[in-house]
N, C-alpha and C positions, 0 to 999 in steps of 0.2 A: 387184426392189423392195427386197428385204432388203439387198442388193449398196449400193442409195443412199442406206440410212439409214444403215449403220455406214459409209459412208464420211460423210454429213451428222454422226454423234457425232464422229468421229475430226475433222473441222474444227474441232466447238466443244471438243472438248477438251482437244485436243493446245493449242491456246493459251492454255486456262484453265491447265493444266498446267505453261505456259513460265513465265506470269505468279506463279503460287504458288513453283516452283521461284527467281525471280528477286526476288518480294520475301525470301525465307525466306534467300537470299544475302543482299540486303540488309541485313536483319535482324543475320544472322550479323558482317556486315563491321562493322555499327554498333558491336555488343558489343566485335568486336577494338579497334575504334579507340578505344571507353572504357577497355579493359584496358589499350591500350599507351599511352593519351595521357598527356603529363607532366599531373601534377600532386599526386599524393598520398604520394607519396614525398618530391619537394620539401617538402611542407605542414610532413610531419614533421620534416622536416631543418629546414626553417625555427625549428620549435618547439623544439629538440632534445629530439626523441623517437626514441631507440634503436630499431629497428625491431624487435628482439628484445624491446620490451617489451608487446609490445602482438599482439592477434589481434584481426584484422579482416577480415570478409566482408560483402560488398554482393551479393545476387541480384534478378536479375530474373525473376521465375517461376524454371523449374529452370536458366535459363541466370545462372553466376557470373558478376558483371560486373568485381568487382576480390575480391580476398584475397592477406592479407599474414598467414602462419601461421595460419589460419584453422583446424585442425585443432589447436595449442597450447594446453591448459590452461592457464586463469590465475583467479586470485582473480574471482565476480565480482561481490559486494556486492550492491543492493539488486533488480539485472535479476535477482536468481533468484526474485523474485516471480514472474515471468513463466511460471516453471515452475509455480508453485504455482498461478496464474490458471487454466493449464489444465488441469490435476487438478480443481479447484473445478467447473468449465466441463464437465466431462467425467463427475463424479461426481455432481454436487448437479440433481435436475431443472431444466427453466426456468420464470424464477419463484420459486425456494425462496423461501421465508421465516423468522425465527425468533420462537418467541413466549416471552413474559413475563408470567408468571401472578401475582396475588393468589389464597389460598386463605384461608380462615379456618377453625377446630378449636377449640371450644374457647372458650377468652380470649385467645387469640394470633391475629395476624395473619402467615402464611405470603406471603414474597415465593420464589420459583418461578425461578432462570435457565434461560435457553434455548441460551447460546449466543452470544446476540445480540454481534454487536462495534460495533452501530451504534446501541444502545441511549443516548442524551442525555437531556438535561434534559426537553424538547420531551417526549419520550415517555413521563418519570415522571411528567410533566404528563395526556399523557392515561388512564395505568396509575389516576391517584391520581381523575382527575375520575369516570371510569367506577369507582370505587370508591366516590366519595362518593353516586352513584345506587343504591348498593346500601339507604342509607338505617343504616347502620352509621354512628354519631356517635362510637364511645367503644372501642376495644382495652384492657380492662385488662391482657392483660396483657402479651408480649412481641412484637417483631416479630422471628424467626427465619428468615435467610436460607439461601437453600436453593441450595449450591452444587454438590451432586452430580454434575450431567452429567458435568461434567470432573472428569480427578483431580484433586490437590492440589498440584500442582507449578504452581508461580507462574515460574520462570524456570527455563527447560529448559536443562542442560548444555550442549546445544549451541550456545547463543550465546557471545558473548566474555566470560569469565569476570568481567571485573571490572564493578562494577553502577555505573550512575549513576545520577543520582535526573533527571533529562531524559527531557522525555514519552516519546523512539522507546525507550527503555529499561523502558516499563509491563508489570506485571506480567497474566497472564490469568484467566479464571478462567469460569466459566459463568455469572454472578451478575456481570457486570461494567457499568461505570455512568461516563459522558464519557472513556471511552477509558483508563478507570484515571488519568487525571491531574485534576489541580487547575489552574484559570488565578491567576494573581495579577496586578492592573493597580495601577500604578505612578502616579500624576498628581501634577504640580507642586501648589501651593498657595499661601501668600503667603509673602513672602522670611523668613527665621527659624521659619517652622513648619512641622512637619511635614508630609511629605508624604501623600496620601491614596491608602489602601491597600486595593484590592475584593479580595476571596476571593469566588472564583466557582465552583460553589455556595455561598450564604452558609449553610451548613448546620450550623455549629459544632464542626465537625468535628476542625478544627483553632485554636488559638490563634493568634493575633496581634502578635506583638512589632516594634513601630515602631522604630527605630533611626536614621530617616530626618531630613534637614534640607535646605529647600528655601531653598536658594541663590542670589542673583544676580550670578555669577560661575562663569569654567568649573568644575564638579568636581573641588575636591583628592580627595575619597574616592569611592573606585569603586564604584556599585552595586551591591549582594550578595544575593541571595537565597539561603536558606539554609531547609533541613525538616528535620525529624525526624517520622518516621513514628512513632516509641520513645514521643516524648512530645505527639506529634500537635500538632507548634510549626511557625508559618512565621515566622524573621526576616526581615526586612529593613532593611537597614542601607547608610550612604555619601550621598550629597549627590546630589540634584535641582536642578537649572536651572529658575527657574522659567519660562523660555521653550519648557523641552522638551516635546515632545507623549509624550504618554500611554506607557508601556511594557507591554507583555504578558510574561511568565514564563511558562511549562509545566512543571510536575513532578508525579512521578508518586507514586503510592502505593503502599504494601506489603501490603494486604489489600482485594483486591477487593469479597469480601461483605460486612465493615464498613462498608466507604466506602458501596458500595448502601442497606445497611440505615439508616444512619442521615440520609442525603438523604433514603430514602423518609421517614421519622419528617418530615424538615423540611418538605418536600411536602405531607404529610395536616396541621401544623401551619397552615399558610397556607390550608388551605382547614377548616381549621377542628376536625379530627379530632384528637382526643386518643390517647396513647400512654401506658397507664400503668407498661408496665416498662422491660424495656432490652433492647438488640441483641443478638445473638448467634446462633453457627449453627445448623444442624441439618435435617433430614429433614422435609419435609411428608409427612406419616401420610396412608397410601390412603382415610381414611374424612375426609378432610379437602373442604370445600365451596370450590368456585369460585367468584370473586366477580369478577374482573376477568380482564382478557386484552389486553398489547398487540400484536401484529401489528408487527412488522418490515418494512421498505422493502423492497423489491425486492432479490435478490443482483447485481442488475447494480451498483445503484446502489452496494453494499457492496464489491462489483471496486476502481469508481471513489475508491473513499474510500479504498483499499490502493495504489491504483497512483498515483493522482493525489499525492498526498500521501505518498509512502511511506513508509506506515503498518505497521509492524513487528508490531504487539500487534494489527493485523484479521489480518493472515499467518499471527499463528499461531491466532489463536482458528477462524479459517477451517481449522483445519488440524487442528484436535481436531473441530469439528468434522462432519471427515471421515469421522472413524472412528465419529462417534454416527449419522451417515447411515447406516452398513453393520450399527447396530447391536450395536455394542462398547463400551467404556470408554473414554471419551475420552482418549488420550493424545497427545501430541506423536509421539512414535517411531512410532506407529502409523499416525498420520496423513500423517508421512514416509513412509511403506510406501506408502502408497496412492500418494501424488507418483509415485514408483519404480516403481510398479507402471504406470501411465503412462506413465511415460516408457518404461519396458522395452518397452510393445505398441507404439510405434514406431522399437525399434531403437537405442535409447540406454542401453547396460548399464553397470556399474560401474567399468568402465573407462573408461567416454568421460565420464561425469558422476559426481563427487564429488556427494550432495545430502544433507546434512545439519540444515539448518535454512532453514524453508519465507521467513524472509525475508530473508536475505542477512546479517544481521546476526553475522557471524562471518567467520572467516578459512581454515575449515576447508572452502565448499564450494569446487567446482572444474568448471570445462569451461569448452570452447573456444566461438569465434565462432560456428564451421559447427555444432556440436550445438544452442546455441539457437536458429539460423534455423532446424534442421531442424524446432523445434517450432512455432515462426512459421511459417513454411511450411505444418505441417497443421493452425494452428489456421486460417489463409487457405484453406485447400479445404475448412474443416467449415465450412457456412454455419449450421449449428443454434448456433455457439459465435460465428463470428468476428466480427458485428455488437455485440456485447455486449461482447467482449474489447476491439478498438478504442477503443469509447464510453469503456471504462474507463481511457485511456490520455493520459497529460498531453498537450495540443497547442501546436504550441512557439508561444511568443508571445501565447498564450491565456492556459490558465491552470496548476495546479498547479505539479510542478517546471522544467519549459519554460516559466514564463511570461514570464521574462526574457531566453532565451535566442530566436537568430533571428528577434531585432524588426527589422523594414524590409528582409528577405530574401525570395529565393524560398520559404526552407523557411517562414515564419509562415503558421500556419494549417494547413498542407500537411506537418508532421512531426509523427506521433506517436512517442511512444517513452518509456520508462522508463530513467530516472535512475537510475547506481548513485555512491555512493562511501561507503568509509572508509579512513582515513590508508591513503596508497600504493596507492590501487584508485582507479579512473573506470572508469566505464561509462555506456553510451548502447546501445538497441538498441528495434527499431520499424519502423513503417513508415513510407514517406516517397512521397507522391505528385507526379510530375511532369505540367507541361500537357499531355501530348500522351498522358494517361490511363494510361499505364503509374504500376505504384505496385510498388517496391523496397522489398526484406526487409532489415535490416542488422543488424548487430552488432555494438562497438567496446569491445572489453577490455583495459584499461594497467593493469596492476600495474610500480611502479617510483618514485622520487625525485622526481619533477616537480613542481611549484604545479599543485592539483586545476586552476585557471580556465585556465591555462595548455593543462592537456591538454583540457579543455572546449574551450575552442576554436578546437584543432587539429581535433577532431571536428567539429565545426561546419561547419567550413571544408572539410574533406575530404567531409561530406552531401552539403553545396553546391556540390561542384565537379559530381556528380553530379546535381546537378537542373538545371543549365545546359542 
């Protein structure tokens, strides 16, 4: 009897057996036939892209499907979020939050940062409305911004030394309020006068100098925007069409806790609270009373505001505060420690990755294709992180920085991935799902001479040969 059952296993399994062994060939043959089929060598030769300039890996699970220098270090601009995404994903529970306090002491009014990088208007709205239920009509005396968490370094060394006043260039701070920048919109008006100029927050923060004339005819004088933080001026100056639609400007500012302190003044003024002194920093005292509390969005949704947008001033404020989570002094270097530290518990030492500044914005970090898949990779086998990292991830054709790229392709909808570039860097790296439910890890790093759109979409093209 025993004699007819193990021969009855031995029938069903020996050709369960044949059949796994003969898909798992299959399988195998498929992969070769990607790796040797023309096409992505062509692509770049089409593009003239030097194959030396560039490191690129495509996997599937742990099987590589193509790599060209995959293991070369190269510059890689704003994909080193991606690093920083999974430090955040790994350190901060799920869920985090960050809060922003009103305290009152006194005759002052104590405003309290957190941290927060996702702190807007919308939220000094509801900071100032849950203030005004406190039934306080009157602060004589000052409103002191309390920016302690973090140190006092507003731009960390290791970005690119020279400053511009353009929003990815905003300064951070613990106390910080619309991403450190100021919007300014620009709108025609009637031909001979001037043009109409919003400062957004209208907080009075800054002056207003028109310079503007609205035109019927192309623009001899080029539109200029122009700040001084020194003497808290925005010009603008040069000729408007008056057929042109509206313009938007972003610039940023050089002192986080001013700029907070004095919105909030404009905030409590519209709802009707008076301010009798003036702004300025300082420490909210322990014997100081709570009066308000705003409550932060979701970390996930503060991912997606960094990666969708690549948001430079969330990268790092995310990154100080790292190091307030382990209960430290918030600093940037420290916060990069913890990145590193990260990335060392899977095998990524300082040899394989340069990582110097949490959001690419510099020329000084460094690693190859195969070390960011390798973190793609385990952020895809952590299921407590990889739903959330994803979600955070432009999708092409959608929105963020893909939303122009792979419109009416296989990849729309089907390619996520983070955007890198500054002068002589492209990057691209993500995931990318095909029909037949497989979903490919990739990575595409060009430091070299080329027109940025140029090498775009050679990438493009190269995804897509891949999702065929």
């Amino acid at each position: 009897m025993k004699s007819l059952l193990l021969h009855y296993k031995l029938l069903v399994f020996l050709p369960l057996l044949t059949l796994n062994f003969c898909l798992a060939e299959a399988k195998s043959a498929q992969t070769k036939k990607a790796v040797g089929s023309a096409g992505i060598k062509e692509i770049l030769s089409k593009y003239k892209i030097p194959a030396a300039d560039v490191s690129l890996q495509i996997l599937n699970g742990d099987v590589e499907v193509y790599s060209l220098n995959a293991k070369t270090t190269k510059i890689p601009a704003s994909v080193s979020k991606l690093m920083t995404s999974y430090a955040v994903l790994k350190r901060f529970p799920p869920g985090h939050r960050f809060y922003t306090r009103l305290f009152v002491e006194g005759n002052n009014l104590y405003l309290k940062g957190g941290g927060d990088p996702s702190f807007v208007s919308e939220n000094m709205w509801f900071l100032v409305n849950e203030f005004l239920r406190s039934g306080i009509k009157n602060i004589p005396g000052d409103i002191i911004v309390d920016d302690s968490l973090f140190d006092d370094i507003r731009f960390d060394k290791s970005r690119e030394s020279t400053r511009v006043d353009r929003a990815y260039d905003a300064p951070v701070g613990a106390m910080s309020f619309n991403w450190n920048s100021v919007n300014i919109f620009i709108r025609p008006t009637e031909v001979n006068k001037k043009a109409s100029i919003t400062v957004d927050p209208e907080s009075g923060y800054f002056e207003v100098v028109n310079n503007t004339t609205t035109v019927s005819f192309a623009p001899k004088t080029e539109l200029i925007v122009n700040i001084s933080n020194a003497e808290k001026r925005i010009t603008v100056s040069g000729d408007v069409n008056v057929n042109a639609p509206e313009k938007a400007v972003f610039k940023n500012i050089d002192a986080p806790d001013m700029w907070a302190g004095y919105n909030l003044r404009f905030f409590l003024a519209q709802r009707g609270i008076s301010v009798g002194g003036k702004i300025r920093s300082g420490i909210t005292p322990e014997n100081a009373q709570l009066v308000a509390t705003y409550e932060s969005k979701n970390l996930a949704y503060i991912l997606g505001d960094m990666n969708k947008f690549s948001n430079n001033y969330v990268a790092e404020m995310l990154t100080k505060g790292l190091a307030v989570e382990e209960g430290k002094k918030a600093s940037l270097k420290r916060g990069v420690e913890i990145i590193k530290e990260e990335l060392e518990k899977i095998g990524l030492n300082d040899k394989e990755v340069v990582f110097l500044n949490p959001s690419g914005l510099t020329r000084d970090n460094s690693f190859s294709a195969a070390s960011l898949n390798k973190v793609l990779s385990k952020i895809k086998d952590d299921f407590s992180i990889f739903p959330t990292f994803v979600d955070s991830l432009p999708i092409a054709g959608i929105d963020g920085t893909l939303r122009k790229r792979f419109k009416g392709t296989e990849g729309e909808g089907w390619v996520r991935g983070k955007t890198g570039y500054i002068t002589g860097v492209v990057a691209l790296s993500g995931f990318a799902g095909r029909r037949d439910g497989q979903v490919l890890t990739y990575t595409f790093l060009y430091n070299g001479p080329r027109d940025e759109g140029v090498v775009r979409e050679a990438f493009d093209q190269i995804l897509l040969s891949r999702l065929k």
